[in-house]
Structures are given as C-alpha cells and as structure tokens.
VOGU-3710 file (C-alpha; in Angstrom, 3 decimals, decimal comma):
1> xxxxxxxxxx> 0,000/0,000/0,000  2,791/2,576/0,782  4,299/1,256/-2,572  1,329/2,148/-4,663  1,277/5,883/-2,225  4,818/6,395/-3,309  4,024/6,126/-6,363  1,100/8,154/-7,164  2,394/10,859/-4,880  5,223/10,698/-7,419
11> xxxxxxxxxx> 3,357/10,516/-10,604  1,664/13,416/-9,137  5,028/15,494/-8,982  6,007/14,876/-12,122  2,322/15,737/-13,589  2,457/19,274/-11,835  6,060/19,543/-12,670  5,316/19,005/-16,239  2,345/21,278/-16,183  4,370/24,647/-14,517
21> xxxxxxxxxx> 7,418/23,887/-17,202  4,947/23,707/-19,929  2,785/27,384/-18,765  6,336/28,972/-17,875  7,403/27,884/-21,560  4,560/28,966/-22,944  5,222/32,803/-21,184  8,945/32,591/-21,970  8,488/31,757/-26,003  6,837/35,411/-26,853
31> xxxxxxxxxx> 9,463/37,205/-25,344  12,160/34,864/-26,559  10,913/35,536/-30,334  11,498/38,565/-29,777  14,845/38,751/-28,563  15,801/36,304/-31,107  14,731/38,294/-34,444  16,874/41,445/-33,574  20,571/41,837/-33,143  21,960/44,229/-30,523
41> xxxxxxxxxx> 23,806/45,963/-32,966  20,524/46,615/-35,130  18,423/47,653/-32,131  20,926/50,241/-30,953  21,332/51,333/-34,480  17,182/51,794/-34,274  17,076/53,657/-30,824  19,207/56,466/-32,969  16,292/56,848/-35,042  14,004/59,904/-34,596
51> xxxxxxxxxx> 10,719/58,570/-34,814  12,042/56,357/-31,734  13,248/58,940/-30,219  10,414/61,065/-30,056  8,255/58,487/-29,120  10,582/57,515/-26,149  11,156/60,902/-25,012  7,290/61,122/-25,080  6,657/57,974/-23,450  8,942/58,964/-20,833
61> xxxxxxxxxx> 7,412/62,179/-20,045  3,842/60,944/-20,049  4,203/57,627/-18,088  6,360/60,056/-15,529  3,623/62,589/-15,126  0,523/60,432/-14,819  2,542/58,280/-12,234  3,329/61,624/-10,425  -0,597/62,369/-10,836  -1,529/58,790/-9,399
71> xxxxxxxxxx> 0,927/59,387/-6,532  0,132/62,583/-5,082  -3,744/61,830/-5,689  -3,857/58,065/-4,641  -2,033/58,579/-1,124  -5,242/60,311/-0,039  -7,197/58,072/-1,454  -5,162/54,940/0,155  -5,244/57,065/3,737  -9,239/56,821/4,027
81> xxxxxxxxxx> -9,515/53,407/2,455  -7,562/52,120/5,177  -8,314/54,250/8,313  -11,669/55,278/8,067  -15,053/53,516/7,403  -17,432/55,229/5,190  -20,515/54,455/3,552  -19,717/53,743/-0,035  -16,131/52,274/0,311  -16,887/49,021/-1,203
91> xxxxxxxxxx> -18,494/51,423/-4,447  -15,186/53,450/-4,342  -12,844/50,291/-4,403  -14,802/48,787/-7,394  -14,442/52,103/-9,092  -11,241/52,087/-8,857  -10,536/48,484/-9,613  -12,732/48,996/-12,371  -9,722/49,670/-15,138  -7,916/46,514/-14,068
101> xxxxxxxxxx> -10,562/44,770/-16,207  -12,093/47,197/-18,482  -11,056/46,941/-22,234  -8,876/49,603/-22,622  -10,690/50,849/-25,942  -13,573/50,588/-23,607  -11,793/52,810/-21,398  -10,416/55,094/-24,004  -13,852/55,374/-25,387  -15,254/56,522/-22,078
111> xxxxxxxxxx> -12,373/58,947/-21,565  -13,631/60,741/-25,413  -17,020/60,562/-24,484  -16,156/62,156/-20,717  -13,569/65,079/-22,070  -13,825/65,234/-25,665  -15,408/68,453/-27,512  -18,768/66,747/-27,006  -17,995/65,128/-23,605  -19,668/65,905/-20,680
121> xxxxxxxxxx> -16,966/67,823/-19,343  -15,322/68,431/-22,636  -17,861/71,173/-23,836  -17,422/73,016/-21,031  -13,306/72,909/-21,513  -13,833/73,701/-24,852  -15,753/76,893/-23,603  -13,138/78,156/-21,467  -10,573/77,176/-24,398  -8,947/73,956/-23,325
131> xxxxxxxxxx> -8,406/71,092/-25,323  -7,950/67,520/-23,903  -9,125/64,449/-26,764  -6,171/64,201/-28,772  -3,572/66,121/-26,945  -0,637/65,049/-24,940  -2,300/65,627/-21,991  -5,168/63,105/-22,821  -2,168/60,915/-23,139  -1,292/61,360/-19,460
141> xxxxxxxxxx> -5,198/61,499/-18,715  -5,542/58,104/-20,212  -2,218/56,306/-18,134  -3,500/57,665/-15,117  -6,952/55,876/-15,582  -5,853/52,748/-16,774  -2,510/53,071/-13,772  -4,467/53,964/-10,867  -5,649/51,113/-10,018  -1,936/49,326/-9,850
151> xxxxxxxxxx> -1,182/52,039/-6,992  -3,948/52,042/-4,999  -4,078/48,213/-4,546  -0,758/47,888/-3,733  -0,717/50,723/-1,099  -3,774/49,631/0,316  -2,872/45,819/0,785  0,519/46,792/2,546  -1,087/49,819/4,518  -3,576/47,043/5,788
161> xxxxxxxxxx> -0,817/44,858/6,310  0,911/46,353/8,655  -0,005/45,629/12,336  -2,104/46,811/14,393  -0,265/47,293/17,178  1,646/49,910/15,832  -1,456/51,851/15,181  -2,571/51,508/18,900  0,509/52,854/20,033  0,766/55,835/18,188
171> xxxxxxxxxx> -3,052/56,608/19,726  -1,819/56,297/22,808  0,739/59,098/22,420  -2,015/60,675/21,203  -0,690/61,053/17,378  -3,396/61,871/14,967  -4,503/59,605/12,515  -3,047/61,540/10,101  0,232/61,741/11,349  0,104/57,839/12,409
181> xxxxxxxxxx> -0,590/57,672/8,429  3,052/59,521/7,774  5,260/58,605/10,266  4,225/55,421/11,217  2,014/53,276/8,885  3,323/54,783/5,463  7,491/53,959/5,994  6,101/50,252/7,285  4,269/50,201/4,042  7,309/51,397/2,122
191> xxxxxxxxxx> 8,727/48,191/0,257  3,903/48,310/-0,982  4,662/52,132/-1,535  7,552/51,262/-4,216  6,323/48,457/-5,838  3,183/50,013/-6,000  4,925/53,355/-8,188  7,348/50,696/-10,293  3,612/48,666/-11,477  2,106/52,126/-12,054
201> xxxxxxxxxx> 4,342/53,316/-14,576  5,208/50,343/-16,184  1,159/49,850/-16,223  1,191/53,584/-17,709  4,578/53,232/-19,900  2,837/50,282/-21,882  -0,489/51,461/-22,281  -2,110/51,228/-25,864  -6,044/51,133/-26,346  -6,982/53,899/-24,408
211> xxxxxxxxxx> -4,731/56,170/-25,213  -5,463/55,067/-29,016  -9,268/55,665/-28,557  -8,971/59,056/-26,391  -5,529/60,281/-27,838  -4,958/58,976/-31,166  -1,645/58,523/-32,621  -0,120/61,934/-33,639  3,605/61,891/-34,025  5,526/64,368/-31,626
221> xxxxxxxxxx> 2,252/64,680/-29,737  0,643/61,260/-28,891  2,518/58,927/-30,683  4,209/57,047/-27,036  5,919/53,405/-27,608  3,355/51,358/-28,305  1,484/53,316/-30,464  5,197/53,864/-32,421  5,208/50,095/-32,306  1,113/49,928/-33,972
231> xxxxxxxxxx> 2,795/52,503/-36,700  5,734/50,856/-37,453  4,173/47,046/-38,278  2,147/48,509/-40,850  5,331/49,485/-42,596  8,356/48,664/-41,067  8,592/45,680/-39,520  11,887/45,376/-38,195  11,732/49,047/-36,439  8,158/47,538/-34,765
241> xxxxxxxxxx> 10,377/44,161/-33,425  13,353/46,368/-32,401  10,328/49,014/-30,249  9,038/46,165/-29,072  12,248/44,543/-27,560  12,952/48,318/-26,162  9,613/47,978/-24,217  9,974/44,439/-23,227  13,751/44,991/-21,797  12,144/47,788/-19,453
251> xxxxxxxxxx> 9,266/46,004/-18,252  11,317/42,889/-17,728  14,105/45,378/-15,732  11,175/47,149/-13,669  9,565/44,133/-12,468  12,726/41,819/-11,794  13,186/45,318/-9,671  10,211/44,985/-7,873  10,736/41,444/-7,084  14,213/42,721/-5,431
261> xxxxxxxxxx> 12,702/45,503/-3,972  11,091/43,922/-0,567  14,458/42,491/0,594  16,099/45,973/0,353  13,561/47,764/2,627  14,202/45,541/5,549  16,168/48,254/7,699  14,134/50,959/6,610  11,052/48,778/8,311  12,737/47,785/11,335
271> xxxxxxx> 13,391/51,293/11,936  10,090/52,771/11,769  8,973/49,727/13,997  11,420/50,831/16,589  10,342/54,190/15,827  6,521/53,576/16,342  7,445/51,720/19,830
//
C-alpha cells in the first residue's frame, strides 16, 4: 500500500512539474521571439532613429507625469480606504478596480465621451478654451486611468498589512490619525509604496487602447511606444520588433526590480517599527 502511495504521490510530482514547465514555456516563447529576431547591434542602431526617439522621449514624459498624478492623488485616497469607514467604500474600491478589467478601448472610449469636444466635461473645456481628446495631456489622462488602479491596490494591501499594534501605540501618544498615516504606517508600508509606483508606470509606460481611442496617434504629440510600435508594423517591420524589444527589456528590468525591492527595505522597516514603539 505505501508502494502504490509512493508512487502516485510521485506521478503526481512529475504531472504538476510538467504542467508549470509547460505554462512557464509557454510565457517565456513570446518574449524569446522577440529577442531572437533582432541583433543588438541593429536595435541600438534603431534607438538612434528619430521617430524612436520622439516616441521615447514622449513615453517617458507621459508615463512620468501620470505616475506623479496617481501618486500625489492616490495617497489620499489609500489614507481613508484604510483608516476610516465610510458608507460607499466598497463602491469606491470597485471604481477604482474597475480599469484593471475594463477593455482599454472601452476605457479610451469613455475617456472621449467624458472630455472630448462633445464630452460631458469636454464642452465646457472647450468653452473656457482647453483642449484635452487628442492632446498630450489626454495621453497622461488616459495612463492615469488605466494606472491607478496598480497604486492604490498595492498601497492599500501593505497599509492594511501592517499591524495593528503599531497603530494603537501611536493613539496612545495621542498622534493623529493623520500623522500615524506619515510617520508610522506609510514607511512600514514602504517596500507596498515602491512596488506600487514601479507597477504604475510600467502599467502607464505600456499602455495602448486607451490612449489610441482618447488620444490617437499623432507623431511628436501622442505617438508614445506602443502606439510607435502599432505605426511601425504597418510598414516597417523590423523598427516595430526592435520598439518592441525596447519595451519588453524595461518592463522585464522594472519588475525583476520589484521582485528585489522587498528584501532591500528591511532596515528601513525595522526602523520605523522601533520608531513607532
């Protein structure tokens, strides 16, 4: 009987063994196509190119600014979710969720109908004599709606993570909550803080449909990596591999960071846990 156990149990190994190889394979081959079908030499030949270029400089300053935007805006937003009860928070975290599965030409198409020239909000821009539906800024409007979510739910999960007893001190030197928030809950929450920025703007760095939809793809103005990437395999195809390995390198580089990250931010925890005691 413990024959026929051994044996089943190892049958069973080497069925889940074969099953993870075959799902990693299957998300290593894409990437590995990729890599294979340019040369280094040709894709730092391309990055010399002004079309890529622009669109990197762009991409750059866009993903940058809508991460800043999700920052400053979701810290607020991550303070109440996790230290105050409201009526309505379970509507407010599906809101924001809500991007995580919308398609983004879903989302983009929202976004025109919500600030375009006909929008709801658009007409009265227009009025005062600001544009947003194909602009750069619709751009940045676009990463922040399809990034915030990345931020939030980080923040939130390590903000809730961190315990309680921390919290209960700092009330009983009779911090405010706000100031718990900052100096205590917020530095223990750091390594959820980081990771939370590095999935927002690669999240906003790689986003396509919306910013399609809302933006368009205007060279010099909208035109950010992927959209360069769109452009390029209708008529060059070896500049759209050679984008495409640009973008994959720095996704692959932000989230190996991000696995890294945690280990890094030990001290920095341990010290606001002293700190908080």
């Amino acid at each position: 009987m413990n024959l026929v156990r051994n044996i089943l149990a190892g049958a069973g190994r080497l069925v889940a063994m074969a099953a993870a190889g075959l799902l990693v394979a299957l998300m290593a081959l894409p990437p590995l196509a990729l890599l294979l079908r340019v040369s280094p030499a040709d894709l730092i030949g391309r990055m010399g190119q002004p079309m890529v270029l622009e669109a990197l400089r762009l991409s750059l300053v866009t993903s940058l600014s809508a991460t800043l935007i999700v920052a400053a805006l979701g810290l607020p937003l991550a303070f109440f979710l996790t230290t105050r009860e409201f009526r309505g928070r379970r509507l407010v975290e599906t809101l924001i969720d809500l991007p995580m599965v919308l398609p983004p030409t879903v989302a983009g198409a929202g976004l025109l109908f919500a600030f375009g020239r006909t929008g709801l909000l658009g007409g009265v821009l227009e009025g005062l004599g600001v544009r947003v539906s194909f602009t750069t800024v619709a751009v940045i409007l676009a990463q922040v709606f399809v990034a915030t979510p990345f931020f939030v739910a980080a923040l939130v999960a390590g903000l809730r993570g961190v315990e309680p007893r921390y919290r209960e001190v700092a009330a009983t030197l009779r911090a405010s909550p706000s100031r718990t928030f900052h100096r205590v809950m917020l530095p223990l929450a750091l390594p959820s803080l980081m990771a939370g920025l590095g999935m927002c703007w690669a999240r906003a760095l790689g986003e396509f449909g919306a910013t399609i939809t809302f933006a368009g793809n205007l060279p010099g103005v909208t035109q950010t990596l992927p959209l360069a990437v769109y452009a390029a395999l209708q008529s060059d195809l070896e500049a759209a591999v050679a984008l495409s390995v640009l973008l994959l390198v720095v996704s692959f580089v932000v989230l190996l960071g991000l696995r890294l990250l945690p280990a890094g931010f030990t001290s920095g925890r341990s010290r606001a846990a002293r700190g908080a005691g």
